[in-house]
C-alpha positions in Angstrom: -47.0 -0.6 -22.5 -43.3 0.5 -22.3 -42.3 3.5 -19.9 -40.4 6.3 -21.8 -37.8 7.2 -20.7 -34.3 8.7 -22.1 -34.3 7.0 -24.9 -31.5 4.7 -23.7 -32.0 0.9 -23.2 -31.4 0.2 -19.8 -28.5 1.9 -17.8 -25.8 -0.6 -17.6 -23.8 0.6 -20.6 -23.4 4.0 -18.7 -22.6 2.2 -15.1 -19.7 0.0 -16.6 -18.7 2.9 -18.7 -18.9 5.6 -15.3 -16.7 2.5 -14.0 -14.2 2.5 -16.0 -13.6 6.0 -16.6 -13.6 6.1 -13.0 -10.7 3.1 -12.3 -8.7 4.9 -15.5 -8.8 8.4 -13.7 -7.5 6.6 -10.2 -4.5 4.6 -12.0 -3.8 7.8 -13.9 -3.2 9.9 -10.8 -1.6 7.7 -9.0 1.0 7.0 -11.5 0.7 10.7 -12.3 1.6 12.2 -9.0 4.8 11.1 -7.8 5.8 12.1 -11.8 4.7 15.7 -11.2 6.3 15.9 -7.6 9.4 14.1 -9.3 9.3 17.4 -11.6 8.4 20.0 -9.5 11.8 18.5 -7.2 14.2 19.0 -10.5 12.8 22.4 -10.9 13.6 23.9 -7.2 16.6 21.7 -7.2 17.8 23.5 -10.5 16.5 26.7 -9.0 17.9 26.4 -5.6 21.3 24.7 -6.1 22.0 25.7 -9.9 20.6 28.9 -9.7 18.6 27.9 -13.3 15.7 29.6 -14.1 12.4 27.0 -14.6 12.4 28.2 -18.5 16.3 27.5 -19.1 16.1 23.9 -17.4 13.1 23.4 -20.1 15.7 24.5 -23.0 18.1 22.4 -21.7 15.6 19.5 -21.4 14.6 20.1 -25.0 18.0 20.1 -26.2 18.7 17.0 -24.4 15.7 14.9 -25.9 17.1 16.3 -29.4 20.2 14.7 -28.8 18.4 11.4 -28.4 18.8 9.4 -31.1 21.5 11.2 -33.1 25.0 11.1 -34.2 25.9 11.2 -29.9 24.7 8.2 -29.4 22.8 9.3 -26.5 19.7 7.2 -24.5 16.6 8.4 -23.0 18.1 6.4 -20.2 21.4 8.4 -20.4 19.1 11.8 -19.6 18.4 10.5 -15.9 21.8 11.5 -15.1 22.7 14.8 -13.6 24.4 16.9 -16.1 28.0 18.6 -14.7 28.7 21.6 -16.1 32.0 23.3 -14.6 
């Protein structure tokens, strides 16, 4: 006679499943970290030295990505570089 039990059939579908989520989660935030600290340096930067308020860097980072693309001829790549204005 079979033990009842969950009603699952054995438990190695949720083992290599626990697995994987959990080696997903550890790539994640190790790519994801330096990418947040990478952002959170732009936004003091643009605080500190440009006197730019966090929500007006976001505006100008939304225009930016708008202009991707379009009649300027603009990159994604071409965003990475510091914008003068005088």
């Amino acid at each position: 006679m079979k033990k009842r039990g969950s009603g699952r059939s054995g438990g190695a579908p949720l083992s290599v499943y626990n697995r994987l989520t959990r080696v997903a989660l550890e790539a994640s935030l190790r790519t994801a970290a330096p990418l947040v600290g990478a952002g959170l340096d732009r936004i003091v930067h643009a605080d500190q030295v440009e006197r730019l308020a966090p929500l007006d860097l976001a505006a100008r980072a939304e225009v930016a990505l708008r202009l991707v693309g379009g009649e300027t001829g603009l990159s994604v790549v071409d965003l990475l570089q510091p914008i003068s204005i005088r």
